[in-house]
CHARMM-style PDB file with segment names, atoms N, HN, CA, C and O in Angstrom:
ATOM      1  N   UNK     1      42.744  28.284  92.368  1.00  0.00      PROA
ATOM      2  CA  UNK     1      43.202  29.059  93.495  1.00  0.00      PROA
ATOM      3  C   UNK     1      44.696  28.864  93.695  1.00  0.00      PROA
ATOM      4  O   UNK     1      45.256  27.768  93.670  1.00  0.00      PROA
ATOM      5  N   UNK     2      45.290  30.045  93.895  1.00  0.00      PROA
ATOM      6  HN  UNK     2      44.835  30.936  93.915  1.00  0.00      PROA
ATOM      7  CA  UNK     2      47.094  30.138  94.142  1.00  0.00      PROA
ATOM      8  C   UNK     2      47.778  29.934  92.619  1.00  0.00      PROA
ATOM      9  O   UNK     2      49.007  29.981  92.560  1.00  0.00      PROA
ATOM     10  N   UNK     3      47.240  29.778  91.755  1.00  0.00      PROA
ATOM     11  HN  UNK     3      46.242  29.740  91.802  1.00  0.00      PROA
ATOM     12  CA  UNK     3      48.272  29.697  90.632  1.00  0.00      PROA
ATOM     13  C   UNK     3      48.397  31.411  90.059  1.00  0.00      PROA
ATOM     14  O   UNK     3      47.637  32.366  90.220  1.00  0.00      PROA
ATOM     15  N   UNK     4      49.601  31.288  89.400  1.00  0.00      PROA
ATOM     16  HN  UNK     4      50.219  30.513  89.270  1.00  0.00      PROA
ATOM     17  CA  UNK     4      49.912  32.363  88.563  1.00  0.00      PROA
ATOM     18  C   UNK     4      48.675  33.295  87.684  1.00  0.00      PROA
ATOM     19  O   UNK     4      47.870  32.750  86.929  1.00  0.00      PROA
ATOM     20  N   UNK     5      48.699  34.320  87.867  1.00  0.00      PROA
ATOM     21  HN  UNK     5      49.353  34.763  88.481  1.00  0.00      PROA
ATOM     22  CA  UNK     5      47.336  34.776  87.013  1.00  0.00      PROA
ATOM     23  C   UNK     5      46.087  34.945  87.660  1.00  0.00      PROA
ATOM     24  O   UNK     5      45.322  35.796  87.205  1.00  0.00      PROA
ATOM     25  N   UNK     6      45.655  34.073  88.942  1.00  0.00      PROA
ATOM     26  HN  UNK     6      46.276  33.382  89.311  1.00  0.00      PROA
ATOM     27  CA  UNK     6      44.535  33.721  89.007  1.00  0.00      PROA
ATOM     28  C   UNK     6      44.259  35.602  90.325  1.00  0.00      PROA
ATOM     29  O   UNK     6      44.815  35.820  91.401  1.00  0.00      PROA
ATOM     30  N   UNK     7      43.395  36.372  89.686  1.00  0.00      PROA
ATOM     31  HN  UNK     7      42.943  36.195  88.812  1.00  0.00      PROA
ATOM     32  CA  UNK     7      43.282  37.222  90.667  1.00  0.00      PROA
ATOM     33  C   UNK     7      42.192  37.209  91.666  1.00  0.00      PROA
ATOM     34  O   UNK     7      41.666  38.231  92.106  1.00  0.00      PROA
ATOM     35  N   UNK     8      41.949  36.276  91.928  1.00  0.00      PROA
ATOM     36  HN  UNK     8      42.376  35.445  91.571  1.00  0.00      PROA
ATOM     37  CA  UNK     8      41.099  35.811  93.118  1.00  0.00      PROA
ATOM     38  C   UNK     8      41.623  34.792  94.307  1.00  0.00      PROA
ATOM     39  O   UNK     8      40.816  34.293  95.091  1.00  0.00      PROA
ATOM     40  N   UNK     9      42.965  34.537  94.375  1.00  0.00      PROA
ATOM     41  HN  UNK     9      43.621  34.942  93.738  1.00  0.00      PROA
ATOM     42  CA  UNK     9      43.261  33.532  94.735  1.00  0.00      PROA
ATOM     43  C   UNK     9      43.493  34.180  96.019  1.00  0.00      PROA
ATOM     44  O   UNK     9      43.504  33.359  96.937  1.00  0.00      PROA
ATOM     45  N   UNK    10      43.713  35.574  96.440  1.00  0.00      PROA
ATOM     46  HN  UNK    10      43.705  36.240  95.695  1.00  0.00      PROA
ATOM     47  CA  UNK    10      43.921  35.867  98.082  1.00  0.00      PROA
ATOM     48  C   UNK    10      42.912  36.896  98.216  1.00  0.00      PROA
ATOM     49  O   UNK    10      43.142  37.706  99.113  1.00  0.00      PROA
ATOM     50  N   UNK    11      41.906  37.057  97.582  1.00  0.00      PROA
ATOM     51  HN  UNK    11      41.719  36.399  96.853  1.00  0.00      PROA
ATOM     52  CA  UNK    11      40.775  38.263  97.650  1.00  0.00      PROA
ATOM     53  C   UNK    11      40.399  37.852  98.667  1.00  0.00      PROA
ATOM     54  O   UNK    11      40.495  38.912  99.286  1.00  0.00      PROA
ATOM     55  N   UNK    12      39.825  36.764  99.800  1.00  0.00      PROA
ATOM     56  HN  UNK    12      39.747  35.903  99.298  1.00  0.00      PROA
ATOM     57  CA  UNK    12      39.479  36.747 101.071  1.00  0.00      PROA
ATOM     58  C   UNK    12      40.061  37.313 101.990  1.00  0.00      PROA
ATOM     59  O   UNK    12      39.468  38.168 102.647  1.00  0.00      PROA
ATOM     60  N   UNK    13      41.539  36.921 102.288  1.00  0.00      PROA
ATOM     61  HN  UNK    13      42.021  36.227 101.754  1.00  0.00      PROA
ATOM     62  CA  UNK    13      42.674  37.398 103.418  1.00  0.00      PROA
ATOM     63  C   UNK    13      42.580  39.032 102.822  1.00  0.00      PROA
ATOM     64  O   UNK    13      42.725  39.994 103.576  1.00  0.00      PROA
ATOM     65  N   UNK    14      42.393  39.128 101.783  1.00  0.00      PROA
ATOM     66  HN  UNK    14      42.275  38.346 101.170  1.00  0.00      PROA
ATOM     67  CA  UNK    14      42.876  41.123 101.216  1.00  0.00      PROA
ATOM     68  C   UNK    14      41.753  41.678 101.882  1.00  0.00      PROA
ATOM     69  O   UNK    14      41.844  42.679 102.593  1.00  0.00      PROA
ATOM     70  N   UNK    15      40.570  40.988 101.653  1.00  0.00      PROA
ATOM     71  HN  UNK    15      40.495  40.175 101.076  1.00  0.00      PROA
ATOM     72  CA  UNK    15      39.375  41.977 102.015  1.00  0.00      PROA
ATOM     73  C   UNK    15      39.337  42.111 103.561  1.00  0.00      PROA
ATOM     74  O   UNK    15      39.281  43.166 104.191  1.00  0.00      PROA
ATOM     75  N   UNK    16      39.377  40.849 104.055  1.00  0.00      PROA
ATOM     76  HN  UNK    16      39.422  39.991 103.543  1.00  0.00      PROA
ATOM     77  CA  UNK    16      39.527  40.485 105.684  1.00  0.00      PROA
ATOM     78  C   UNK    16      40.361  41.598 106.240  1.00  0.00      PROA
ATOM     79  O   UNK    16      39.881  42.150 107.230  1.00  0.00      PROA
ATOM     80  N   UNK    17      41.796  42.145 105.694  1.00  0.00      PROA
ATOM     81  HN  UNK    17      42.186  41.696 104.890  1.00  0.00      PROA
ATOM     82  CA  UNK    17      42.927  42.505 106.128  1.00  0.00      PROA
ATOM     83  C   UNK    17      42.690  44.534 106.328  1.00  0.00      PROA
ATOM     84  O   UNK    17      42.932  45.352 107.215  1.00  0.00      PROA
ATOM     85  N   UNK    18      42.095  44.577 104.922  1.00  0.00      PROA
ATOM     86  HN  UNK    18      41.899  43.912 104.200  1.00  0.00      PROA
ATOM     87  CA  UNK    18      41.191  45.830 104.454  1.00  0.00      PROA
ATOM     88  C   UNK    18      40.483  46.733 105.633  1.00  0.00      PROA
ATOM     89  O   UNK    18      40.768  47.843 106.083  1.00  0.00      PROA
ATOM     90  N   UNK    19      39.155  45.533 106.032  1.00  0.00      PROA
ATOM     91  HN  UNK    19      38.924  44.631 105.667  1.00  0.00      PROA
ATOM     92  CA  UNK    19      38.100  45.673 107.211  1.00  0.00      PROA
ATOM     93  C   UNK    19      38.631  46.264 107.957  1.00  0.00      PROA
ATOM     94  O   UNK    19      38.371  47.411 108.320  1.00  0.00      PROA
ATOM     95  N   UNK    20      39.874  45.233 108.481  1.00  0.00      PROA
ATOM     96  HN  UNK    20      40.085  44.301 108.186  1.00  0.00      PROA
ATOM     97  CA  UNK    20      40.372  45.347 110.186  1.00  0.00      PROA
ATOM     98  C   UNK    20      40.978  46.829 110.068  1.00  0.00      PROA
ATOM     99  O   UNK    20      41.052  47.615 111.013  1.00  0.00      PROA
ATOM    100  N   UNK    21      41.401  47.083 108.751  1.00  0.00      PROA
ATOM    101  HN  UNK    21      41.341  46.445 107.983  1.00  0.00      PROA
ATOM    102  CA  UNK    21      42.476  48.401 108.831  1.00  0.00      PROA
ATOM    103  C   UNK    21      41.836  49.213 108.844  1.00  0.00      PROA
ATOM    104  O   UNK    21      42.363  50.089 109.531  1.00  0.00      PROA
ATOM    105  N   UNK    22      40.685  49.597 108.380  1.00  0.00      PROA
ATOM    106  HN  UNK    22      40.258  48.886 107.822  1.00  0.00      PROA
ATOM    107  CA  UNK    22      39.520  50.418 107.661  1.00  0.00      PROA
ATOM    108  C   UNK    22      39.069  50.871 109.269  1.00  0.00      PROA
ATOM    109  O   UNK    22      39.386  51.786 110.029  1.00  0.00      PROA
ATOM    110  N   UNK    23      38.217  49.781 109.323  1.00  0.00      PROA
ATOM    111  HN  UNK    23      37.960  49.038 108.705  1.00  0.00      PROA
ATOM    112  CA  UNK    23      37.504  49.491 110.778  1.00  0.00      PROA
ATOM    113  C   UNK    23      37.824  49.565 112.530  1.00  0.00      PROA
ATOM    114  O   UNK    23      37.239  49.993 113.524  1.00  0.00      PROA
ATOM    115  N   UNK    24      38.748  49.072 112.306  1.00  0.00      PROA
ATOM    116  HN  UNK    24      39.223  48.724 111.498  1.00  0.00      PROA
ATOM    117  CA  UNK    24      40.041  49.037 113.260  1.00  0.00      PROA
ATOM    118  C   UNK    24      41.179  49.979 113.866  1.00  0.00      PROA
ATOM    119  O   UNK    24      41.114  50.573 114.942  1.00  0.00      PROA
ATOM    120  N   UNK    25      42.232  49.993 112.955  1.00  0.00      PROA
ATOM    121  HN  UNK    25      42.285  49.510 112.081  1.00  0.00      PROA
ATOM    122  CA  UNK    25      43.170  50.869 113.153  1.00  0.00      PROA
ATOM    123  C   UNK    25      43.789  51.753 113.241  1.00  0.00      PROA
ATOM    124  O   UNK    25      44.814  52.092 113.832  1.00  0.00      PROA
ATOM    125  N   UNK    26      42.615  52.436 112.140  1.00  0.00      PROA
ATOM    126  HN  UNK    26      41.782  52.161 111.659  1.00  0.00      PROA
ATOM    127  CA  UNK    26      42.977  53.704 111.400  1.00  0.00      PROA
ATOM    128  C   UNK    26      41.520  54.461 112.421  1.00  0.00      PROA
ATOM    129  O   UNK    26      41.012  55.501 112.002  1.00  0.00      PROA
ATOM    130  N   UNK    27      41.228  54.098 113.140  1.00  0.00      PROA
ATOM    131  HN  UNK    27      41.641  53.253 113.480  1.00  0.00      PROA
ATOM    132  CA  UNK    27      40.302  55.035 113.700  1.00  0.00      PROA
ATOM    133  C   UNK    27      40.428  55.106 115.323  1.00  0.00      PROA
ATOM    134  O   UNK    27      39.851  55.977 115.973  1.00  0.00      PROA
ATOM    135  N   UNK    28      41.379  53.931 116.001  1.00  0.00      PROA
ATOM    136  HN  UNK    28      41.848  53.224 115.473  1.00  0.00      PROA
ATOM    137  CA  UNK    28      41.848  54.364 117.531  1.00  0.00      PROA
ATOM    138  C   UNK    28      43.408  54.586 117.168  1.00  0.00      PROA
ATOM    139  O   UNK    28      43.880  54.495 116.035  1.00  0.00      PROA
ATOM    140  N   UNK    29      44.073  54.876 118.279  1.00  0.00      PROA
ATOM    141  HN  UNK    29      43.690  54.950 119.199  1.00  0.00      PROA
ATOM    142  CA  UNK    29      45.552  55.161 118.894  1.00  0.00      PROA
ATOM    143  C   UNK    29      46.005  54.095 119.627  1.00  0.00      PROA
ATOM    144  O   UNK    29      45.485  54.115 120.743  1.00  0.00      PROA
ATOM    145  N   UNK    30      46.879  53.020 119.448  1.00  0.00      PROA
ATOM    146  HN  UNK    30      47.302  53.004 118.542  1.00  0.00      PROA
ATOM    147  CA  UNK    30      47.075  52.349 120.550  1.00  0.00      PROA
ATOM    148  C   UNK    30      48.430  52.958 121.303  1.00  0.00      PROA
ATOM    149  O   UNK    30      49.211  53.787 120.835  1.00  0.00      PROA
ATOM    150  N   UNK    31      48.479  52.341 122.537  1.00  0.00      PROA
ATOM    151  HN  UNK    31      47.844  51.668 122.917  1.00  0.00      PROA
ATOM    152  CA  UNK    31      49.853  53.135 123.221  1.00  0.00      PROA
ATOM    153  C   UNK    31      50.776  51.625 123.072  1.00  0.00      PROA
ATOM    154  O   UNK    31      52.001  51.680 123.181  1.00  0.00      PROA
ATOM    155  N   UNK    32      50.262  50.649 122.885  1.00  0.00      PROA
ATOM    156  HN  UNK    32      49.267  50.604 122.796  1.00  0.00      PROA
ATOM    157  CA  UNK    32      51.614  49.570 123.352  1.00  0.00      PROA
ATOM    158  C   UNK    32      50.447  48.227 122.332  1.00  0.00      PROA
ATOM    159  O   UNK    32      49.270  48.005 122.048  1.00  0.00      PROA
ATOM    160  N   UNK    33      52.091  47.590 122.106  1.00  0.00      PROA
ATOM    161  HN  UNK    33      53.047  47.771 122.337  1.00  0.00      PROA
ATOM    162  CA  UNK    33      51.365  46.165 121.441  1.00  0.00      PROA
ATOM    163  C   UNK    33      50.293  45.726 121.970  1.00  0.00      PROA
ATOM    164  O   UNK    33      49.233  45.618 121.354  1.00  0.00      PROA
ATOM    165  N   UNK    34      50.446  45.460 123.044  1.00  0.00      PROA
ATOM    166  HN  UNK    34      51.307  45.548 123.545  1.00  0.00      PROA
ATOM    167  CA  UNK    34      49.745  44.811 123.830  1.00  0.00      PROA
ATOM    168  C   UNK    34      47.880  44.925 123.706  1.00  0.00      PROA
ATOM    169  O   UNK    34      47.197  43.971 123.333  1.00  0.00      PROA
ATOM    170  N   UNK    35      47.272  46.359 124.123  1.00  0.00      PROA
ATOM    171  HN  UNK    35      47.826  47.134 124.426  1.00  0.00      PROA
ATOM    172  CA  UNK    35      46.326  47.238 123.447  1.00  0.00      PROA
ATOM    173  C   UNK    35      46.040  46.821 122.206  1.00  0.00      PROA
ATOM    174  O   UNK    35      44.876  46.500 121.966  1.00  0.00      PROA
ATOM    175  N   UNK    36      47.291  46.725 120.920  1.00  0.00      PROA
ATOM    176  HN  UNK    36      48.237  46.986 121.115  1.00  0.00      PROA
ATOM    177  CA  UNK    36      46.440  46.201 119.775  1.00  0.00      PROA
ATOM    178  C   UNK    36      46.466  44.545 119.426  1.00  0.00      PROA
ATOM    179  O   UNK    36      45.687  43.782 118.855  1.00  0.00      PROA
ATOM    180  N   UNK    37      47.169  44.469 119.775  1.00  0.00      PROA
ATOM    181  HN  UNK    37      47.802  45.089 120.239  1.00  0.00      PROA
ATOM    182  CA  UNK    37      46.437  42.461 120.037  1.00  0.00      PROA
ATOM    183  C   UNK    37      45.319  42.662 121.024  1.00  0.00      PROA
ATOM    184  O   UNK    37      44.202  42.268 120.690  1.00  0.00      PROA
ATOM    185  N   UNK    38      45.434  43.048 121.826  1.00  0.00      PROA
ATOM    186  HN  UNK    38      46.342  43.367 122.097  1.00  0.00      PROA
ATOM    187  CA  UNK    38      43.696  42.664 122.934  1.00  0.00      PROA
ATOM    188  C   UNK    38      42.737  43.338 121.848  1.00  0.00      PROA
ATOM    189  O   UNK    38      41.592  42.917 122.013  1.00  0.00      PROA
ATOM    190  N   UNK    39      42.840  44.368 120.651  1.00  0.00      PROA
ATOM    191  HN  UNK    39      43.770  44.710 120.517  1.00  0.00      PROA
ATOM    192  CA  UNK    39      42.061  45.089 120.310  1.00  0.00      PROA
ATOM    193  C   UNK    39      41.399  44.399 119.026  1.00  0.00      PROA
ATOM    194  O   UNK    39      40.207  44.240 118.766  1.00  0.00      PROA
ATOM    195  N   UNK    40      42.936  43.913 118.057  1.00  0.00      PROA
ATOM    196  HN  UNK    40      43.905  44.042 118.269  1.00  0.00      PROA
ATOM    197  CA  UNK    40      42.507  42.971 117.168  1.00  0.00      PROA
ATOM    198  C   UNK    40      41.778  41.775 117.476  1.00  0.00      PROA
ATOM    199  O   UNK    40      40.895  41.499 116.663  1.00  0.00      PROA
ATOM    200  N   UNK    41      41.921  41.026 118.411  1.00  0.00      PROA
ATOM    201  HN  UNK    41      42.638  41.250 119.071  1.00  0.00      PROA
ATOM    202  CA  UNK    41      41.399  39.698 119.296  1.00  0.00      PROA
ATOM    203  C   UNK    41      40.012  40.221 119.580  1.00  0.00      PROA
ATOM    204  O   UNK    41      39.145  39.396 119.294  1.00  0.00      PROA
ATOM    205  N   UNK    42      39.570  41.343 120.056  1.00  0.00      PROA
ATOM    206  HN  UNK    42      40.275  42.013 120.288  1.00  0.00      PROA
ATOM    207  CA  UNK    42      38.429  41.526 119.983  1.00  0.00      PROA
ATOM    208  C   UNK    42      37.311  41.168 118.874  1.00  0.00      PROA
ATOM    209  O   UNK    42      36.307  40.470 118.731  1.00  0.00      PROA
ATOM    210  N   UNK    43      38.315  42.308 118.015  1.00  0.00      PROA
ATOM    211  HN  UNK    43      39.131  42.875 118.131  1.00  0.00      PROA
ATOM    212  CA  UNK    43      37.501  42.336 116.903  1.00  0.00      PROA
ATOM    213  C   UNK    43      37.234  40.821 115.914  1.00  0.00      PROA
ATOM    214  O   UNK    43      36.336  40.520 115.128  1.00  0.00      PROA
ATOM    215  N   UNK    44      38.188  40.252 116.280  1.00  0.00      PROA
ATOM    216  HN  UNK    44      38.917  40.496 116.919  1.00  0.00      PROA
ATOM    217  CA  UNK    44      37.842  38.951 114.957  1.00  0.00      PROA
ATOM    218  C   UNK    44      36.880  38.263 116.376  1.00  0.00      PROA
ATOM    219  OT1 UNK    44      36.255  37.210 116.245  1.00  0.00      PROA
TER     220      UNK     44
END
């Protein structure tokens, strides 16, 4: 894990990151930061 080459070494954080965008972001509007931190905080 983390060396050169290895293509599994951040597949957790990628997939994790994926979800939230997938799941998350790309399907409300927020009006202000604020909205998407309370929104992300939800969700995890």
């Amino acid at each position: 894990m983390g060396r050169k080459g290895n293509a599994h070494d951040n597949a957790v954080a990628e997939s994790f990151f994926a979800t939230l965008e997938t799941e998350l972001l790309d399907r409300h509007t927020y009006h202000t930061r604020q909205d998407t931190r309370t929104a992300v905080f939800d969700f995890i």
